[in-house]
TIMIGU-825491 format. One record per residue: residue number from 1; residue in three letters; x, y, z of N, C-alpha, C in turn. Coordinates in steps of 0.001 Angstrom, whole numbers. Example, Ala and Ser with C-alpha at 12.3 -4.5 7.8 and 13.67 -1.06 7.14 Angstrom:
BEGIN
<rec 1,"ALA",<13190,-5690,7800>,<12300,-4500,7800>,<13200,-3300,7800>>,
<rec 2,"SER",<12850,-2250,7080>,<13670,-1060,7140>,<12900,30,7870>>,
//
This chain:
BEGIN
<rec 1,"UNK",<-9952,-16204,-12997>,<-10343,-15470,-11796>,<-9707,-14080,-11805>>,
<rec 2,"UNK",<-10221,-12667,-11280>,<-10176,-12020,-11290>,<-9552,-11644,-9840>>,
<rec 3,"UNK",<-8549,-11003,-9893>,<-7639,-10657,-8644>,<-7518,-9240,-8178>>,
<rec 4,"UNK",<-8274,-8472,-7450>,<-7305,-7002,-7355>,<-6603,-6973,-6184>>,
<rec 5,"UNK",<-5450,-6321,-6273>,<-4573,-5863,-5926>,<-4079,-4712,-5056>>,
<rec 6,"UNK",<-4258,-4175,-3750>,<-4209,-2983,-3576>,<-3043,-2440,-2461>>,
<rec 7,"UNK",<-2297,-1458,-2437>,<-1541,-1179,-1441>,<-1770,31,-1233>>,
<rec 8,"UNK",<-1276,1047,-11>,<-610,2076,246>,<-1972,2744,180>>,
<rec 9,"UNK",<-2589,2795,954>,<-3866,3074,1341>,<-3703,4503,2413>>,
<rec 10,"UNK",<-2742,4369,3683>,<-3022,5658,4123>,<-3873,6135,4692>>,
<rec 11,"UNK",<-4902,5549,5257>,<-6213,6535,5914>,<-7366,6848,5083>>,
<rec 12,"UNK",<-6868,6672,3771>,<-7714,7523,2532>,<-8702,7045,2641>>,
<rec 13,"UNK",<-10218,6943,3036>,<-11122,6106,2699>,<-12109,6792,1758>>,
<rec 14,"UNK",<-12024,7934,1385>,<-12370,8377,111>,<-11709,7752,-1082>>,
<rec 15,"UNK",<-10715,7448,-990>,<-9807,6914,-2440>,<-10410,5462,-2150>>,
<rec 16,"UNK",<-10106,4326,-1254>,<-10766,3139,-573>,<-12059,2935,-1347>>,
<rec 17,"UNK",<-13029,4019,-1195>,<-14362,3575,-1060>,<-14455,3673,-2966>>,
<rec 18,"UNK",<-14033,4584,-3115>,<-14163,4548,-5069>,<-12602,3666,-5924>>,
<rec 19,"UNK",<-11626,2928,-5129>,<-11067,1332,-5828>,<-11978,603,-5433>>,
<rec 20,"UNK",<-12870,425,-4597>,<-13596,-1244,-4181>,<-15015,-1056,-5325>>,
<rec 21,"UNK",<-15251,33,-5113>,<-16577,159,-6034>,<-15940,-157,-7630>>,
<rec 22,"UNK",<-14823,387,-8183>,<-14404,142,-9513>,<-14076,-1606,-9467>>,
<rec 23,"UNK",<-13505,-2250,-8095>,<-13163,-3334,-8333>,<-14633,-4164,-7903>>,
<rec 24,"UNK",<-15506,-3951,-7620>,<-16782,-4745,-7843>,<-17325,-4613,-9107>>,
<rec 25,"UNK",<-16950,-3214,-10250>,<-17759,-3303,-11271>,<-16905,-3792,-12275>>,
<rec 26,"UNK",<-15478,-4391,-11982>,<-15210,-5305,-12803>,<-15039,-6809,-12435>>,
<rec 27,"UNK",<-15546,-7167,-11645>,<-16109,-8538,-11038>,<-14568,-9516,-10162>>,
<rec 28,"UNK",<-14010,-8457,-9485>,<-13009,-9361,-8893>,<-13854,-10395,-7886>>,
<rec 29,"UNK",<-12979,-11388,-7884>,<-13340,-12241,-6915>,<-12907,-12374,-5831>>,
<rec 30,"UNK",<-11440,-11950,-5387>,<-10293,-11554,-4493>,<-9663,-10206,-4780>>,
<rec 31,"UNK",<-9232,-10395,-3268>,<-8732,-8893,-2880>,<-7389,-9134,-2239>>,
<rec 32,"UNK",<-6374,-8452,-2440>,<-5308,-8461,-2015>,<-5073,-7296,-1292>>,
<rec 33,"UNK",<-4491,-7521,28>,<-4132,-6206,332>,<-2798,-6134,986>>,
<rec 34,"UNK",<-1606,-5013,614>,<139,-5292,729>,<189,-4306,1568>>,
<rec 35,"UNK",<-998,-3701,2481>,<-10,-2862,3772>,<-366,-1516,3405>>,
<rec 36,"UNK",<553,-720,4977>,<298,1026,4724>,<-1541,1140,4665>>,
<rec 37,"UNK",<-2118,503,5494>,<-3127,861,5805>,<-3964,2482,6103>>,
<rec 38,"UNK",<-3199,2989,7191>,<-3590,3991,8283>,<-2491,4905,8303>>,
<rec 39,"UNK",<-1056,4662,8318>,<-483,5983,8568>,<-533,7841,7761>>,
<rec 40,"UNK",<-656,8627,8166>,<-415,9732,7619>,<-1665,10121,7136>>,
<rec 41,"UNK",<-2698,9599,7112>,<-3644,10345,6439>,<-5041,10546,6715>>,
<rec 42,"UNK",<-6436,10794,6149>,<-7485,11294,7048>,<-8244,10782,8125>>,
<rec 43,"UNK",<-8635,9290,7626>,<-9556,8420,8573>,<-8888,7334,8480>>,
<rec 44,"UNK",<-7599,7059,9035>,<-7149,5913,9768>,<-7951,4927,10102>>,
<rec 45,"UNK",<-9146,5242,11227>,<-9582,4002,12157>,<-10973,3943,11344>>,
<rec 46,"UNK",<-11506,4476,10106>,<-12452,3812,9231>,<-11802,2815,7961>>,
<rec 47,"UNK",<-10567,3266,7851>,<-9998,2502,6863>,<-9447,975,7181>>,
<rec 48,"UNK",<-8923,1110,8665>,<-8973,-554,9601>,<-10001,-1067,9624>>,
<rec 49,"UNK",<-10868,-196,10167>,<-12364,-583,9959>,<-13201,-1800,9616>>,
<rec 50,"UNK",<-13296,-975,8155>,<-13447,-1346,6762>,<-12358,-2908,6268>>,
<rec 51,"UNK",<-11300,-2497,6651>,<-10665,-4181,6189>,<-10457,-4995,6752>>,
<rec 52,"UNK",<-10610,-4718,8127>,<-10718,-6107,9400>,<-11902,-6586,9004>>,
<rec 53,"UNK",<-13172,-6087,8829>,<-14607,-6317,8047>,<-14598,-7383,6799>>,
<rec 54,"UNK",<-13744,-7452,6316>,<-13730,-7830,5326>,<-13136,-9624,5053>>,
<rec 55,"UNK",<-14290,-10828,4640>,<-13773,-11740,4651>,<-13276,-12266,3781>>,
<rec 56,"UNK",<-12974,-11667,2644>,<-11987,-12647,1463>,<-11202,-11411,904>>,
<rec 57,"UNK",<-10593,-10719,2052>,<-8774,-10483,1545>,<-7976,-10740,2648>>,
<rec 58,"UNK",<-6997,-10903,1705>,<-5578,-11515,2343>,<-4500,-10060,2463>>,
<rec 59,"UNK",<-4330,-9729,3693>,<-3608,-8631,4144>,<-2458,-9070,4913>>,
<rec 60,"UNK",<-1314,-8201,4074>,<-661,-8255,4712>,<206,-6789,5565>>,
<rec 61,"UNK",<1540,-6926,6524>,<1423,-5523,6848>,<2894,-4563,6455>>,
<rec 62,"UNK",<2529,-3844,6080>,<3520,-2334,5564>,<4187,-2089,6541>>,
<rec 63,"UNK",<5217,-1239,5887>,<6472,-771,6974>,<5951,380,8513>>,
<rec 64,"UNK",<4769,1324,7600>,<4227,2592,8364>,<3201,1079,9419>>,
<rec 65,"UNK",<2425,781,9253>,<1732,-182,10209>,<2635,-1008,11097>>,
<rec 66,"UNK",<3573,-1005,11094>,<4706,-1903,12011>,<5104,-724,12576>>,
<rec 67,"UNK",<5314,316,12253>,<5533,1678,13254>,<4701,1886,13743>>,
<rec 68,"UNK",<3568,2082,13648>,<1896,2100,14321>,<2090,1468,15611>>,
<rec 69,"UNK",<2116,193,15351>,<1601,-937,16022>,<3081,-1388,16886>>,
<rec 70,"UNK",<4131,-756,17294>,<5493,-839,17515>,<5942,442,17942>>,
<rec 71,"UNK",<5196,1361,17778>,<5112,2636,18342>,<6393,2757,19610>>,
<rec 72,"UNK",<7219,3966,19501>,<8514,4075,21108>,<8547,5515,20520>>,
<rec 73,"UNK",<9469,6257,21903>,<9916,7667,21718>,<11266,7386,20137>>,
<rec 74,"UNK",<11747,6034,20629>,<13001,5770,19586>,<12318,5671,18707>>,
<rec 75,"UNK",<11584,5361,18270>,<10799,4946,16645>,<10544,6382,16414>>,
<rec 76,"UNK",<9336,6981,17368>,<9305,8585,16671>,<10883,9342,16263>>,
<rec 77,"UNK",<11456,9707,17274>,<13237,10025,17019>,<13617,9958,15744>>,
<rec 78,"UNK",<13749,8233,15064>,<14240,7892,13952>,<13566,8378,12866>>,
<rec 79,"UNK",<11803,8240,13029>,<11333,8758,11586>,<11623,10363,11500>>,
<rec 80,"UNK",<11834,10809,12953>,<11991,12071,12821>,<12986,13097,12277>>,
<rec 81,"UNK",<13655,12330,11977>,<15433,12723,11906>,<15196,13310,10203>>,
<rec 82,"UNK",<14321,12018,9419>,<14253,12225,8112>,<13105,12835,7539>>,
<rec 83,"UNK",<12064,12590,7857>,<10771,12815,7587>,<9733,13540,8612>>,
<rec 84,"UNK",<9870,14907,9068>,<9132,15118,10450>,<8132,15278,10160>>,
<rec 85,"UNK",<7373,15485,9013>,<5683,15667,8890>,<5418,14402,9098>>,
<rec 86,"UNK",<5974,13279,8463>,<5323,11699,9095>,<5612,11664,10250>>,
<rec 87,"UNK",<6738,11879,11164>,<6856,11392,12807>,<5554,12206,13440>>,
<rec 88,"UNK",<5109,13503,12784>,<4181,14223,13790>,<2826,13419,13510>>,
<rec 89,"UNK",<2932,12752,12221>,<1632,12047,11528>,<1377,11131,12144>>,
<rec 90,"UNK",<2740,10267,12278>,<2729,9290,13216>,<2447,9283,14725>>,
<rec 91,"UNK",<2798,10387,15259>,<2720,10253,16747>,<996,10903,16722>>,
<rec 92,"UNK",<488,11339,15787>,<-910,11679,16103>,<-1524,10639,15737>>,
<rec 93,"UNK",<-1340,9675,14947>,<-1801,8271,14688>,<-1961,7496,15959>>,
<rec 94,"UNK",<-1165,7615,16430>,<-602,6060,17224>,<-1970,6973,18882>>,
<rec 95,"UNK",<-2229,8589,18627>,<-2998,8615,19878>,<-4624,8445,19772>>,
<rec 96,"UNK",<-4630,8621,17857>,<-6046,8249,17316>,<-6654,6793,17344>>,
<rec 97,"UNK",<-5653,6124,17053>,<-6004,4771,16740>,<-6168,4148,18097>>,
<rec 98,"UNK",<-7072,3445,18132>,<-7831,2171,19406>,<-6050,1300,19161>>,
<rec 99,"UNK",<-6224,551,20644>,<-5301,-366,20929>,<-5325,-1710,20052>>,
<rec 100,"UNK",<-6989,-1854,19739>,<-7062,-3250,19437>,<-7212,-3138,18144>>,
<rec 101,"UNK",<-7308,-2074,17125>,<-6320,-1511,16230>,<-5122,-1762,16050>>,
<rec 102,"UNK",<-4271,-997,16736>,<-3127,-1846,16757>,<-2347,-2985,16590>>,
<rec 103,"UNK",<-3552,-3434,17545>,<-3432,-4823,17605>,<-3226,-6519,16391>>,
<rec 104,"UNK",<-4746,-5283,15774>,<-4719,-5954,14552>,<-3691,-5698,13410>>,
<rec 105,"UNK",<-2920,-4311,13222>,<-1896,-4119,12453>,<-252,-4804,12908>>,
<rec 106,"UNK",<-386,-5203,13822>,<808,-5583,14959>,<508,-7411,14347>>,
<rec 107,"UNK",<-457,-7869,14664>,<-706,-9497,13902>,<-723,-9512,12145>>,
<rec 108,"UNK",<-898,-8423,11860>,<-381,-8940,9989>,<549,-9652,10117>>,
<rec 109,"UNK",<700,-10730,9106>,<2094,-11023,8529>,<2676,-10211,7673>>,
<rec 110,"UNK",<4200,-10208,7362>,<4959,-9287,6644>,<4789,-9405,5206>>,
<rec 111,"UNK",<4694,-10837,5180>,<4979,-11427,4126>,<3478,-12137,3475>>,
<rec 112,"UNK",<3080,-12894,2579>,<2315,-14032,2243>,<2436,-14903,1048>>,
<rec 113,"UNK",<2306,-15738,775>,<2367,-16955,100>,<1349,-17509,-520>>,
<rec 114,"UNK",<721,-17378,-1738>,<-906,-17791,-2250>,<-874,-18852,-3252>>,
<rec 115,"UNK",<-1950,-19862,-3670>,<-1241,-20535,-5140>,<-2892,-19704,-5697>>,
<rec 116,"UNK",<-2846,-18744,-6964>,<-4282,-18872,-7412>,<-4023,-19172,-8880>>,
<rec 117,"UNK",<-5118,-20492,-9111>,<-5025,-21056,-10651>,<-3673,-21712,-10889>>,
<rec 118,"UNK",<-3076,-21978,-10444>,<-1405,-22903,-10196>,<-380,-21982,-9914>>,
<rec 119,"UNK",<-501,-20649,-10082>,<657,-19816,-10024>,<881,-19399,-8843>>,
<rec 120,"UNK",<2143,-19236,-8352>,<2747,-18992,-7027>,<2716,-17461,-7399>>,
<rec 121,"UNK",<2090,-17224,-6349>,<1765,-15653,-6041>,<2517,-14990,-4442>>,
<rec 122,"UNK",<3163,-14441,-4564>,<3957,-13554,-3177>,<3683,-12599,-2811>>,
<rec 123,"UNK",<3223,-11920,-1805>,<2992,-10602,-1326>,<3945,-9839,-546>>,
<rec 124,"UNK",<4327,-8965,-732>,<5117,-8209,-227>,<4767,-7071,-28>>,
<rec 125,"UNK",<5325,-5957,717>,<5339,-4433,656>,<6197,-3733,407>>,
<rec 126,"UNK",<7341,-4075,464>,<8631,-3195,-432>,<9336,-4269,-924>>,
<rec 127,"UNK",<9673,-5318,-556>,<10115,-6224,-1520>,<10323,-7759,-1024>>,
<rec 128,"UNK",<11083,-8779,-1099>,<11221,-9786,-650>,<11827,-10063,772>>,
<rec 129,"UNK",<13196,-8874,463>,<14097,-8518,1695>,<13701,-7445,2556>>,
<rec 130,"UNK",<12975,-6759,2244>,<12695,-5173,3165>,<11509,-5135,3031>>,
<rec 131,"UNK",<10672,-5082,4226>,<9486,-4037,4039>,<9459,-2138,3249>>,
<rec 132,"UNK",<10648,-1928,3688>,<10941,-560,2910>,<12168,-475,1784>>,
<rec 133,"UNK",<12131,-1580,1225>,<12804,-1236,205>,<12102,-656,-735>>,
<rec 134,"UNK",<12686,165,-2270>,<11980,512,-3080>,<12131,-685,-4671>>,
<rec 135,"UNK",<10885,-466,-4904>,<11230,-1231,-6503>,<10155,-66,-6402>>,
<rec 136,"UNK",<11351,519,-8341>,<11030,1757,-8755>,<10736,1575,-10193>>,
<rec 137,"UNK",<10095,2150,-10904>,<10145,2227,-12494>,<12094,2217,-12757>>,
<rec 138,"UNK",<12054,1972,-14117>,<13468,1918,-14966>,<14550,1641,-13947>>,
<rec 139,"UNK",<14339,493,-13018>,<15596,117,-12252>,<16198,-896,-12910>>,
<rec 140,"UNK",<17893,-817,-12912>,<18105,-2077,-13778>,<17754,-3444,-13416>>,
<rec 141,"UNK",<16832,-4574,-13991>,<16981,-5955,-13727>,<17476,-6588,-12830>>,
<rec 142,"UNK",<18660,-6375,-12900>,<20009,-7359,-12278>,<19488,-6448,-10468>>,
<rec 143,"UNK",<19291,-5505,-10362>,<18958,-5097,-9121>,<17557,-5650,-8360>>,
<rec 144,"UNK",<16738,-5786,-9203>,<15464,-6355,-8819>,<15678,-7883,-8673>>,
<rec 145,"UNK",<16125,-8635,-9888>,<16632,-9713,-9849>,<17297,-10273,-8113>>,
<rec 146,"UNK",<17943,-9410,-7888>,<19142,-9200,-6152>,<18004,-9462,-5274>>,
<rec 147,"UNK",<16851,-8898,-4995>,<15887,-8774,-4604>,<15199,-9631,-4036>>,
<rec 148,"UNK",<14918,-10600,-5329>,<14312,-11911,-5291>,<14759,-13201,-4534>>,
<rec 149,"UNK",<16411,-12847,-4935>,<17229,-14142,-4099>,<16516,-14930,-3190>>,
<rec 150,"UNK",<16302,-16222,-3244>,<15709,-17363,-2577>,<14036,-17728,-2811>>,
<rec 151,"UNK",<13878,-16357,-3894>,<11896,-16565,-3712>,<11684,-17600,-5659>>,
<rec 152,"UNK",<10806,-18205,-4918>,<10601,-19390,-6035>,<9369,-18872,-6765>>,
<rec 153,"UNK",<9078,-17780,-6402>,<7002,-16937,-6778>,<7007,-17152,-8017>>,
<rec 154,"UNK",<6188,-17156,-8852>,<5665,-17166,-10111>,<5798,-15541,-10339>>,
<rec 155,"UNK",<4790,-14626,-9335>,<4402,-13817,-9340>,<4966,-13027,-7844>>,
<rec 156,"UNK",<5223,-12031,-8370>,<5238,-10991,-7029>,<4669,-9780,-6739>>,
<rec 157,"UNK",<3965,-9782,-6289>,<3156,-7808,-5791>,<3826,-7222,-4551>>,
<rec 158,"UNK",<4009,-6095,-5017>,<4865,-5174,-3727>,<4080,-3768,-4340>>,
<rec 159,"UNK",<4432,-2913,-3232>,<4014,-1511,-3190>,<5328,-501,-2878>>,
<rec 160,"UNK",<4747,242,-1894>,<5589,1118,-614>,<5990,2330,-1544>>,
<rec 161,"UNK",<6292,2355,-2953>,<6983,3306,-3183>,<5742,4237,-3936>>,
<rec 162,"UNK",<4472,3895,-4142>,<3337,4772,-4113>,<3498,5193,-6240>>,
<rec 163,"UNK",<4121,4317,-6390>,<4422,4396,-7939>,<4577,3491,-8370>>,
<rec 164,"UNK",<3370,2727,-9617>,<3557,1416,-10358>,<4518,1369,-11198>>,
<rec 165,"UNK",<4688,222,-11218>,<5944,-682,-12036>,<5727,-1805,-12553>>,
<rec 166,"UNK",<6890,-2571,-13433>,<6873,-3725,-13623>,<7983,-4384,-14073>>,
<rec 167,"UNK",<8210,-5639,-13873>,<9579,-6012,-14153>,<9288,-7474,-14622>>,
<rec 168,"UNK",<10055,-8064,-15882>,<9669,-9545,-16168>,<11991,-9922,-16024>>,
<rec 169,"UNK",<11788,-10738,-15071>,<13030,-11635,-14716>,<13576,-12348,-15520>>,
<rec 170,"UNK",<15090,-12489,-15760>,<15757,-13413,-16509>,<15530,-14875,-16127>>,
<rec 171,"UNK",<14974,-15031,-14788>,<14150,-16153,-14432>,<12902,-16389,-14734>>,
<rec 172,"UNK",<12153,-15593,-15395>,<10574,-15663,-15691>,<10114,-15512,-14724>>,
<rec 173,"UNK",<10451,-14714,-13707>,<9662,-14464,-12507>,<8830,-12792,-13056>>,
<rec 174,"UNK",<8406,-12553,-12474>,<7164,-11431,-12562>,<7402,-10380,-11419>>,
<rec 175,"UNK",<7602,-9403,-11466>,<7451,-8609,-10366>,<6033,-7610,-10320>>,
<rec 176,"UNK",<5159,-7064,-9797>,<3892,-5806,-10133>,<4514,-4784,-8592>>,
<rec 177,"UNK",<4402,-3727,-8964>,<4609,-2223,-7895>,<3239,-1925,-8339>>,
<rec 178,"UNK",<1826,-2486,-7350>,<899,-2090,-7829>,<87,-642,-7867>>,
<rec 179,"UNK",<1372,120,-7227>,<1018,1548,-6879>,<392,1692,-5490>>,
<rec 180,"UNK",<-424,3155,-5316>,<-1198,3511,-4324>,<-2284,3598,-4067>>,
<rec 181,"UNK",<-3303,2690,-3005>,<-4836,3715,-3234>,<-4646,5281,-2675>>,
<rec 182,"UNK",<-4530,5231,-1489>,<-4294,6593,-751>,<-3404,7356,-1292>>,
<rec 183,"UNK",<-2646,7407,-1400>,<-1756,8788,-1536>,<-1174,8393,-3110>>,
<rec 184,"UNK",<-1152,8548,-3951>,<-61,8094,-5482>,<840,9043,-5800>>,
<rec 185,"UNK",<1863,8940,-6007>,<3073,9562,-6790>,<3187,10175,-8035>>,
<rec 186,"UNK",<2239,10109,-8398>,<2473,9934,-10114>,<1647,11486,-10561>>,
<rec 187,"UNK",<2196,11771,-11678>,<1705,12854,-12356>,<290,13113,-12591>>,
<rec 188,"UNK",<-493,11881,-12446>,<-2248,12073,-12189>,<-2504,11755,-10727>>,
<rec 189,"UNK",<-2985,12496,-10011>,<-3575,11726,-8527>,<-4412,10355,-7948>>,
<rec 190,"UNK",<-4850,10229,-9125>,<-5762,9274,-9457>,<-5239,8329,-8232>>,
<rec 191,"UNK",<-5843,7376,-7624>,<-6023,6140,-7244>,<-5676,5163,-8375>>,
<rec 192,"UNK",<-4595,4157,-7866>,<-3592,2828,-8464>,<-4155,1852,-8137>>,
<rec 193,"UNK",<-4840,991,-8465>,<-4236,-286,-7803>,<-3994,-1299,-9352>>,
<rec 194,"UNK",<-3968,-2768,-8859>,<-3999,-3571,-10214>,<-5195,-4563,-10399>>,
<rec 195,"UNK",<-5403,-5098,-11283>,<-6668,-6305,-11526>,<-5770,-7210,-12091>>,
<rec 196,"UNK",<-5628,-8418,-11680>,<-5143,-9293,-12320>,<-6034,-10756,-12529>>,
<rec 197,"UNK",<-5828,-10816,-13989>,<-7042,-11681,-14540>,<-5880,-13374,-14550>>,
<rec 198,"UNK",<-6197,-13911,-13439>,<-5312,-15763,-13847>,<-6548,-16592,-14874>>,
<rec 199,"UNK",<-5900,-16947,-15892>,<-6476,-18210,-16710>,<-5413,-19257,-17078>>,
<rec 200,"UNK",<-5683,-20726,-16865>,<-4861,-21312,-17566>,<-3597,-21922,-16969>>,
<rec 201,"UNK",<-3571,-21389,-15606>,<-2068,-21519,-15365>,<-1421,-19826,-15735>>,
<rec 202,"UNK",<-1564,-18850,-16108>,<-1121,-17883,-16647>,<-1954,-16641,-15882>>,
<rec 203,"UNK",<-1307,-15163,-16264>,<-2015,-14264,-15939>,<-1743,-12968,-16886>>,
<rec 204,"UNK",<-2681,-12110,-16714>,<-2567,-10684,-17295>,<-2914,-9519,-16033>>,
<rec 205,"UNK",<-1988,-8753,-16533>,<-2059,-7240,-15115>,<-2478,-6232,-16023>>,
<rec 206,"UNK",<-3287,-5627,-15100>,<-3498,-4254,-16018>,<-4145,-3460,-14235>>,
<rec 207,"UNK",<-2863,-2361,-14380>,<-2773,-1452,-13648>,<-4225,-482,-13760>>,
<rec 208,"UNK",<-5358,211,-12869>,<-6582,913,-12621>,<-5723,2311,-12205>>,
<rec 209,"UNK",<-6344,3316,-13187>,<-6578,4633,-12177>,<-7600,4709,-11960>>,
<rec 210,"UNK",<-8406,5056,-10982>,<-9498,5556,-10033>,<-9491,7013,-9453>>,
<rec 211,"UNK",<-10461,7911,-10184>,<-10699,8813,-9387>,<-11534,9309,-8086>>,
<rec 212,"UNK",<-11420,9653,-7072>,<-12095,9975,-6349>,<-12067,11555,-5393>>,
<rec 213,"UNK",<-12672,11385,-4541>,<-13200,12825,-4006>,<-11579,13485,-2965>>,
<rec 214,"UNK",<-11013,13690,-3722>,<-9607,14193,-3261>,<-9710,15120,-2338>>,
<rec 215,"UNK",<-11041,16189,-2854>,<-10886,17407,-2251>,<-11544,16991,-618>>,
<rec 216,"UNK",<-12462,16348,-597>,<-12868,15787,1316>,<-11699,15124,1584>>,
<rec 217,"UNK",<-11163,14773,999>,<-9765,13327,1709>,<-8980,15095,2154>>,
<rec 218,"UNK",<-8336,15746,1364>,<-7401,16736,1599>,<-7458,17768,2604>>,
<rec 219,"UNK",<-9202,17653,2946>,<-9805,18736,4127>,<-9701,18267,5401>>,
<rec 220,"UNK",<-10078,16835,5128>,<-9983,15784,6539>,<-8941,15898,7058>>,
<rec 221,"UNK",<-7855,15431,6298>,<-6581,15175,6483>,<-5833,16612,6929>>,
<rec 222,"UNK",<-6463,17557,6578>,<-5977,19056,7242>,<-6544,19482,8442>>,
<rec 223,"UNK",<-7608,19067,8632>,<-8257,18864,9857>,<-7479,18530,11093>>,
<rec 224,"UNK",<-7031,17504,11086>,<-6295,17291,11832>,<-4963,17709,12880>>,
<rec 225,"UNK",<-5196,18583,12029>,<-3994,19900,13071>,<-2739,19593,13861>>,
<rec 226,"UNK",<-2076,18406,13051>,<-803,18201,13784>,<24,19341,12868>>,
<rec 227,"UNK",<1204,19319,13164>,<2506,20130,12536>,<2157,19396,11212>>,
<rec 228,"UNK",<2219,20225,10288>,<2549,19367,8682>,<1170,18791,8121>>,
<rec 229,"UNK",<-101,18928,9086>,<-1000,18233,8518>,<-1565,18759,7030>>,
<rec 230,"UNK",<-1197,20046,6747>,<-1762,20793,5893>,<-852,20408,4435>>,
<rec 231,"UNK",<326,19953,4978>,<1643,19409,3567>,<669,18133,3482>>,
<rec 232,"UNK",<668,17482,4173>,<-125,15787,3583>,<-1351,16460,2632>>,
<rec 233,"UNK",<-2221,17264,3054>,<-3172,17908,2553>,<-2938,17957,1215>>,
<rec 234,"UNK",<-2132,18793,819>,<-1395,19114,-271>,<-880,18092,-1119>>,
<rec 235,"UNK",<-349,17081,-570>,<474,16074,-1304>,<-942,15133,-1904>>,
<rec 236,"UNK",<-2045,15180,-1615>,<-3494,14569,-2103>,<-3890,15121,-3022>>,
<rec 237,"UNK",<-3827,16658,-3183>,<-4210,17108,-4608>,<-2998,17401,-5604>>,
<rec 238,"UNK",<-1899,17273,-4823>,<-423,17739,-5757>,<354,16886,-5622>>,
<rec 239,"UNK",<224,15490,-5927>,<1630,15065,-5438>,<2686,15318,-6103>>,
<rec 240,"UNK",<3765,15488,-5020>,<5339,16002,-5257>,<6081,14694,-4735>>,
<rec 241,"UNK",<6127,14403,-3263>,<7450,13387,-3186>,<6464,12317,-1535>>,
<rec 242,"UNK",<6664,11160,-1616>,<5781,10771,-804>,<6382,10855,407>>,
<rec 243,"UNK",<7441,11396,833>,<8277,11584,2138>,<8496,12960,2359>>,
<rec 244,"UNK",<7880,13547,3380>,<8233,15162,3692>,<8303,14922,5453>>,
//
C-alpha cells in the first residue's frame, strides 16, 4: 500500500493542490496529514476546506493550529516576543478564519496511532514529546533516540521544522521529518512531502519534491496586508529561515 505523507501546509493551497495531484499520479491509497494547516499563509480557510472534505486522511494537529484554535492576547504576546511577522500572521488568521474552523483545528488530536500492513505507525508534529520540538537533519542519534522514550512505533512521521530528515534507531525504530507542503526550508522551494510504499510487514520512504505556482501563493499571501505580510511573501520564493 501506498502511503503519502504530508505536513506544514500553511494556507498554501497552490503548493496543496499540485502534492495531491502528484500523490494521485502515483496511486496512494492514504493520506496522512501531521498539522500546520492554516497559519501564516495565503488561503487558510480553502486549505481547511479542502481537508475537513476529505474522507480517508488521518489528521492530526500542529503547534501553529493549537494557537489558531486557542487564540488569547497572552498567546499573541508570547509569539510576539520572538517571531512578530507570525504573531501579526497569527492575529490576522485567527480574524479570517470561521469559528467552526477553529473548531475543527481545536478537535485534532496531537498525536495518532495507525497499524498499516503490521507496522506501528505514529504521527506526530514535532516529535513524541513536543508539538514544537525540532528533529533536524545531522542531529546526533542518542538525541532523537531521547525523543522517543516510551514510544513502541515501528515507524514515526513528524514535521514542524519545514526540512526533511531521517533517522534509523539503535532500537530499529524509524523516524521520517517529512518536510513541508506550504512553506519548505530547503535550498529548492519545491513542495516536500513523503510516499511511503508498506509491503510485507516492511516499508520504503522516498521523500517528493513538487513544484508548484509559487508566484500566485507569494501574491496572495502579500495581499493580505498585515505587518510582515510581504516577508512571508518572500520566504515562498526565497526561503531563508521559517521563523521571522
Amino acid at each position: 500500500m501506498k502511503v503519502a505523507v504530508l505536513s506544514d501546509i500553511h494556507g498554501n493551497f497552490q503548493a496543496l493542490e499540485s502534492v495531491v495531484e502528484d500523490l494521485k499520479l502515483n496511486q496512494c491509497e492514504k493520506i496522512l496529514c501531521l498539522g500546520d494547516l492554516a497559519m501564516a499563509g495565503p488561503q487558510p480557510r480553502m486549505v481547511i476546506d479542502y481537508i475537513r472534505q476529505q474522507p480517508n486522511w488521518d489528521v492530526i494537529q500542529g503547534n501553529t493550529d493549537k494557537l489558531i484554535a486557542d487564540f488569547s492576547p497572552e498567546v499573541y504576546e508570547n509569539v510576539k516576543k520572538t517571531f512578530p511577522v507570525m504573531a501579526n500572521a497569527l492575529a490576522d488568521d485567527v480574524i479570517f478564519i470561521e469559528d467552526e474552523k477553529k473548531e475543527y483545528l481545536r478537535n485534532l488530536p496531537p498525536q495518532k496511532e495507525i497499524i498499516i500492513d503490521g507496522v506501528k505507525v505514529l504521527l506526530v508534529h514535532g516529535s513524541p514529546r513536543r508539538n514544537n520540538e525540532d528533529i533536524l537533519p545531522n542531529m546526533p542519534v542518542k538525541d532523537v533516540e531521547d525523543m522517543l522514550i516510551g514510544t513502541d512505533a515501528d515507524l514515526i512521521f513528524c514535521g514542524h521544522t519545514h526540512i526533511p530528515a531521517g533517522y534509523q534507531t539503535n532500537k530499529k525504530q524509524t523516524v521520517v521529518n517529512v518536510g513541508s507542503v506550504g512553506r519548505p526550508m530547503t535550498s529548492d522551494p519545491k513542495s516536500c512531502y513523503v510516499i511511503a510504499d508498506f509491503q510485507d510487514g516492511g516499508f520504503s520512504i522516498e521523500h517528493r519534491f513538487v513544484d508548484y505556482d509559487r508566484e500566485t501563493a507569494a501574491k496572495i499571501v502579500s495581499a493580505r496586508n498585515f505587518e510582515g505580510a510581504d516577508k512571508l511573501a518572500e520566504m515562498i520564493l526565497n526561503p531563508k529561515s521559517r521563523h521571522i
